[in-house]
Structure formats: C-alpha cells, structure tokens
C-alpha positions in Angstrom: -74.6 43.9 66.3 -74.5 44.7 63.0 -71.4 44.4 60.1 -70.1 46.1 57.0 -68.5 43.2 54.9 -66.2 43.8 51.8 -67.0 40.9 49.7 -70.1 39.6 48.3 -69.3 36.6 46.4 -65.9 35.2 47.9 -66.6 31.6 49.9 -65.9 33.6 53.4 -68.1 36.2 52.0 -70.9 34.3 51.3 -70.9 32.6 54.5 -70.8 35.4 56.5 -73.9 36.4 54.4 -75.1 33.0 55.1 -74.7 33.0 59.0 -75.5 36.7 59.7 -78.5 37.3 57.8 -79.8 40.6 57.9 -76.8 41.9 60.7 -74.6 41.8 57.4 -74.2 44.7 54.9 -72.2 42.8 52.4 -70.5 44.9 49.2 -70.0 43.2 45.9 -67.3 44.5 43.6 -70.0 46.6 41.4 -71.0 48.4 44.8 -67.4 49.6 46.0 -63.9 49.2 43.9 -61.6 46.9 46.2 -58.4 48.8 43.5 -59.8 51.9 45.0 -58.9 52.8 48.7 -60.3 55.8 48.9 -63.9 54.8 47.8 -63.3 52.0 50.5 -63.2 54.1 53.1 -65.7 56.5 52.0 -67.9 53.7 52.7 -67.0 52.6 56.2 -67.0 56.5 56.8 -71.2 56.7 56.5 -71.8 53.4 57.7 -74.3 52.4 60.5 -72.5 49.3 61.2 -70.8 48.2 64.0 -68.0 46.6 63.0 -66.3 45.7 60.0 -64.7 42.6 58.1 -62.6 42.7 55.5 -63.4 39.2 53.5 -62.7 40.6 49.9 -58.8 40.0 48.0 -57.2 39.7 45.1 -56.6 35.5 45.6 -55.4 34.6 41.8 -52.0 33.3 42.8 -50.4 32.8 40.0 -51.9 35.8 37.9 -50.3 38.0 40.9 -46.7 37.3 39.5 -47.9 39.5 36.4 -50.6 42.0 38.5 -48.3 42.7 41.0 -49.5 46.6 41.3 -53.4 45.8 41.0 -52.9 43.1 43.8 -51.2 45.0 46.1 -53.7 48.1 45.8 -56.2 45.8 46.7 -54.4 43.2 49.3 -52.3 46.2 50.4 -53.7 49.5 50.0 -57.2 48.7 50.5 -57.3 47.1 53.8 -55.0 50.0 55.3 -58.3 53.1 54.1 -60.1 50.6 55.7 -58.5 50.1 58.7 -57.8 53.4 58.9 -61.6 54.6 58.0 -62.6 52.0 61.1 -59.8 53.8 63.3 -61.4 56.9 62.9 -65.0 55.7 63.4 -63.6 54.0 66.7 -65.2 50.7 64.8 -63.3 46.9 65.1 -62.0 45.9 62.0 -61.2 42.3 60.9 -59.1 41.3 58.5 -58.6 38.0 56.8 -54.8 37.5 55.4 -53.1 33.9 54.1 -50.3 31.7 55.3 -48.9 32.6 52.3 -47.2 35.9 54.0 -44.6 32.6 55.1 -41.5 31.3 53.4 -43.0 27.4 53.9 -39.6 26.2 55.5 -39.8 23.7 58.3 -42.6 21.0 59.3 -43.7 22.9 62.4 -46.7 25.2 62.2 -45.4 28.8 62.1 -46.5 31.0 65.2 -48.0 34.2 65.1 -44.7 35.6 66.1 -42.8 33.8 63.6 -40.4 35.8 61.2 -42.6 36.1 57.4 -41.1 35.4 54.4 -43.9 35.4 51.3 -42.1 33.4 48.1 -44.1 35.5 45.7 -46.8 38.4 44.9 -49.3 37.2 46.4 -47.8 36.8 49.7 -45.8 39.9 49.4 -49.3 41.7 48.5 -51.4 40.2 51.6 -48.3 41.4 53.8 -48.2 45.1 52.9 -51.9 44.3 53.9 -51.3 43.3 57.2 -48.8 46.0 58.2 -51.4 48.6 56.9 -53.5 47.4 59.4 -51.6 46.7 62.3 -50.6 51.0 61.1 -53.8 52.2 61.1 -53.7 52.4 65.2 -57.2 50.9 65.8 -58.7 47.5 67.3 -58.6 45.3 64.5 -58.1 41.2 64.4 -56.3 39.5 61.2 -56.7 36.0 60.9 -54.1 34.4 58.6 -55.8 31.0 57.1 -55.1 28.6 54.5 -56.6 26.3 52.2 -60.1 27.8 52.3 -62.8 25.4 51.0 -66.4 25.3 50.9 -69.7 24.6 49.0 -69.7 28.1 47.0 -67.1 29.4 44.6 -64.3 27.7 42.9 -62.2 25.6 45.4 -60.3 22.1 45.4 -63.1 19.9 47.2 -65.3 20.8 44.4 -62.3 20.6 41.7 -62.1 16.8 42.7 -65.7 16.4 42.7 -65.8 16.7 39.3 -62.6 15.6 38.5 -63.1 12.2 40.4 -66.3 11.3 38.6 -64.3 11.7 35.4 -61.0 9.9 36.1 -60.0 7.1 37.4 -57.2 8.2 39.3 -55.3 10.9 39.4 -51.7 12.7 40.7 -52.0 14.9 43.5 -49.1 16.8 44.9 -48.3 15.4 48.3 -45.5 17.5 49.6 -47.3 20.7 50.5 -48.1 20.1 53.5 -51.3 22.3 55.4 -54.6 22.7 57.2 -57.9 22.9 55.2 -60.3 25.2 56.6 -63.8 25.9 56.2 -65.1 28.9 55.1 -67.9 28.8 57.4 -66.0 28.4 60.5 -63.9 31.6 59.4 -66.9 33.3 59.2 -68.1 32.4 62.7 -64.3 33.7 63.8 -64.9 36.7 62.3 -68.2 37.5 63.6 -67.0 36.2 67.3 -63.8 38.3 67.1 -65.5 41.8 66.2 -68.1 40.9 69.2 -65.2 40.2 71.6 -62.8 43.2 70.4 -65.7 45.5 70.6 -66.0 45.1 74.4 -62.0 44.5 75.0 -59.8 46.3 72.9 -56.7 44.2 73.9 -57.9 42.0 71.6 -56.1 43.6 69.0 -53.4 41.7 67.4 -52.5 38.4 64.8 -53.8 35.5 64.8 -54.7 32.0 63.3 -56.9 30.2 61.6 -56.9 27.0 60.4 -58.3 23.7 59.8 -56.8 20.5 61.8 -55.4 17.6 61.9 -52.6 19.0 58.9 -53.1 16.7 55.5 -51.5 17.2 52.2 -53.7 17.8 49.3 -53.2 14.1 48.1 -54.7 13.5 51.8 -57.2 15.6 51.4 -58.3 14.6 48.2 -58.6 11.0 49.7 -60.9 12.5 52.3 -63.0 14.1 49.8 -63.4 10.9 47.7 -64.0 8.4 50.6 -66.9 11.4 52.2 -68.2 11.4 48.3 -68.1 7.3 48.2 -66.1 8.5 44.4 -63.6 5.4 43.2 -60.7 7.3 42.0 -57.1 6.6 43.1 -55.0 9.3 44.1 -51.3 9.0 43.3 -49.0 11.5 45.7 -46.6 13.3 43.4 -44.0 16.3 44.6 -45.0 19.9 44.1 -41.7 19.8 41.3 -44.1 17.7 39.1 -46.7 19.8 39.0 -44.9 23.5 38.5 -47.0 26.5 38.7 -46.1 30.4 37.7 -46.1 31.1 42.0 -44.2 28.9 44.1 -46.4 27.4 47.0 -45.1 27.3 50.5 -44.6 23.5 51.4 -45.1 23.9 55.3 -48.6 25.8 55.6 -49.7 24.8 58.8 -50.4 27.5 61.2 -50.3 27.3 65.2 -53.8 28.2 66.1 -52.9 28.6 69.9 -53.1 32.4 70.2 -56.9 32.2 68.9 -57.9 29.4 71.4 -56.5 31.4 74.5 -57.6 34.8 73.2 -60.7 34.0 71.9 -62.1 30.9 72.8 -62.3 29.4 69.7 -61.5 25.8 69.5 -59.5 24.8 65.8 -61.7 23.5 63.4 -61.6 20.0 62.8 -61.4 20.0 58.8 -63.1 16.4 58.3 -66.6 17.8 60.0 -66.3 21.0 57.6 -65.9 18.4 54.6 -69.2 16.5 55.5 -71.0 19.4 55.9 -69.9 20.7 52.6 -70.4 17.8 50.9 -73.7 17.6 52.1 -74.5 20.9 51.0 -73.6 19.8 47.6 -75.8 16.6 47.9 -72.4 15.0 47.5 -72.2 12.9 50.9 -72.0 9.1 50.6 -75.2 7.8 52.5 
C-alpha cells in the first residue's frame, strides 16, 4: 500500500518517511502550498497513492493569536480540499488534529464524544479542520494527540537537553497536566488506520492518540533528565508564572479507548518513546 503525505519536515512527517520508506510520497511546503486548498487537492486528484495522511499544520501557538486567517486556511481549509479530493477518489484520508480543539477543564481525559471548547486560534483553527473532514462524506480517521516529541524538529525533550546541560535547575510549569506522545508511534497509527479503513469503511470516525501514564511537563522534564543521566533540578511552577500570548489547556489528557477497541492499537507508553528518542540523539544514560 502506498501513501500521499502532506508534510515533509514536521516530527510525524519525518517518521512516517522514516517507517514507510519508499510506500511514502511525502510533500514539503516548496512542493504544494498547505495556504492553498485548491493546489492541495489538485494533488491528491493525480495521485497513484492509496491513501492519504494529512501530517502537515500550522502548529505556532502563540503566533496563531495574530495569523488567525493564514492558520485556519491551512488547519481549516486545507484539510477539508483534501478530504474532499480523497472523497472523490474513493481514497482513506487521515488526519492528525490536537487536544487543543478542548477547553482543558476537569482532570479526566476528554472522550471522543466530549463537548470541544478550543481557548484560542490555534484550537479554533484545528477544529474548523476537523469538521471539514468529517463534511467531506468520505472514510477518513482524525487522531487528536498532544504533546508530540521526538528526535527531529524543535520539541521540549530536546529543549531540555540543551537547557539541562546549561543550568542547574530550572522552573517548569507543573499544572498542565497531559500525555507525551511519540511521533513515531503516531506514525505507525496512521499507517495502521489507512490499512484498516481501506478494507472497512466503518472505521470512519474520531479518535485518540496519546502517550500514557499522564505527567506534567515538570514530570516529564524529570524523565528526560534522569533517561539523559543530566543533574539539573526541576522546580514545578503554575502555568500563571510562566504567561504565554495562547492560553494552554491544563487537562490535556485524552481517553485513548475508542482507538484500542477500533483499531487494535494499544496506547503508547510515553517513557519507552523517550528512551528510544534519546537514544536516537546519542543522549541515553548507559
């Protein structure tokens, strides 16, 4: 089976690159314009592929709140030509979207089912995304995931990396409260997903993805420095203390039920993700 992938450089991107091999066609921004839908679908209109994954967005939270319009042509707009271009070409289409599409109340992990709520662009953006999709009438599968990390790309395990080997401690909010996943089981959702919804269509539908047991970042970043044998001291600090132009959701964990029963697919266990990215970056304690 092969797959058309928008996104080239993005961390789900390049693992899908990574674990597909020459089954991926993957399309960097120079080779299709994510702002424009209609060249998006043009492209899924002529391709050979069998199926289709949409692993390209506009992720710059906080630089939404100003680029509302760009974001939303191309968390919004885009994905709908494609869906819609897939639709037509009776093709699956997947679609990764963000926990970020919910309002962060409770300490429960929010269902597939649960009501949405985005606190800013970004999340507003990623929604109009989703309901594009779900509009374009064809089998598609969006995963909603949070707290994507891996070895490629800008992302916090390697933030800390380099921050821990310069500092000896340092504040890390503690309240926001969420699932790290690794890209490169994402990937291997994705792929697994297209497979499966080619041969059952009643696959189609929301799901979740996402990284277990739930950690804060201040947890996380202990993780990261005890895999990395790093001394640095992490100090927890509320999400007020740290205040960024987007509000972050506090509650980001996601029930990953619906994926297990539909699917098959077992939630990741974050902490085996971490060791293998860190040994990817020559960065694991021996």
């Amino acid at each position: 089976m092969n797959f058309l992938v928008f996104g080239q450089s993005g961390q789900v991107a390049r693992e899908l690159q990574h674990l597909g091999g020459e089954a991926v066609t993957s399309l960097s921004r120079a080779q299709v314009d994510l702002s424009d839908p209609d060249a998006c679908a043009a492209v899924i209109a002529t391709t050979d592929a069998d199926a289709v994954i949409n692993a390209a967005a506009y992720t710059a939270v906080d630089r939404a709140e100003e680029e509302e319009a760009l974001a939303l042509r191309i968390n919004g707009e885009a994905p709908g030509a494609m869906a819609r271009a897939a639709a037509a070409r009776h093709l699956p289409f997947v679609h990764i979207s963000t926990d970020y599409v919910f309002d962060g109340s409770g300490d429960q992990p929010f269902g597939v089912t649960d009501a949405t709520g985005p606190l800013g662009a970004y999340g507003r953006t990623k929604l109009a995304g989703e309901k594009a999709v779900r509009a374009a009438g064809g089998a598609h599968a969006i995963f909603r995931t949070s707290w994507v990390v891996s070895s490629h790309g800008n992302n916090f395990v390697k933030t800390m990396l380099r921050l821990g080997t310069e500092r000896d401690a340092l504040n890390i909010v503690a309240d926001q409260i969420g699932g790290p996943t690794p890209a490169a089981d994402i990937a291997r959702t994705c792929f697994a997903a297209a497979r499966q919804l080619r041969d059952d269509l009643s696959k189609t539908g929301t799901y979740h993805i996402s990284g277990g047991p739930a950690a804060s970042w201040a947890d996380f970043a202990r993780a990261i420095f005890e895999g990395s044998g790093i001394d640095c001291t992490v100090n927890d600090i509320p999400s007020s203390a740290y205040p960024t132009p987007a509000k972050r959701p506090l509650n980001s964990r996601l029930d990953n039920s619906r994926t297990q029963e539909i699917f098959g697919l077992a939630r990741p266990d974050w902490r085996e993700g971490l060791n293998d990215i860190l040994k990817d970056l020559g960065a694991l304690a021996s």
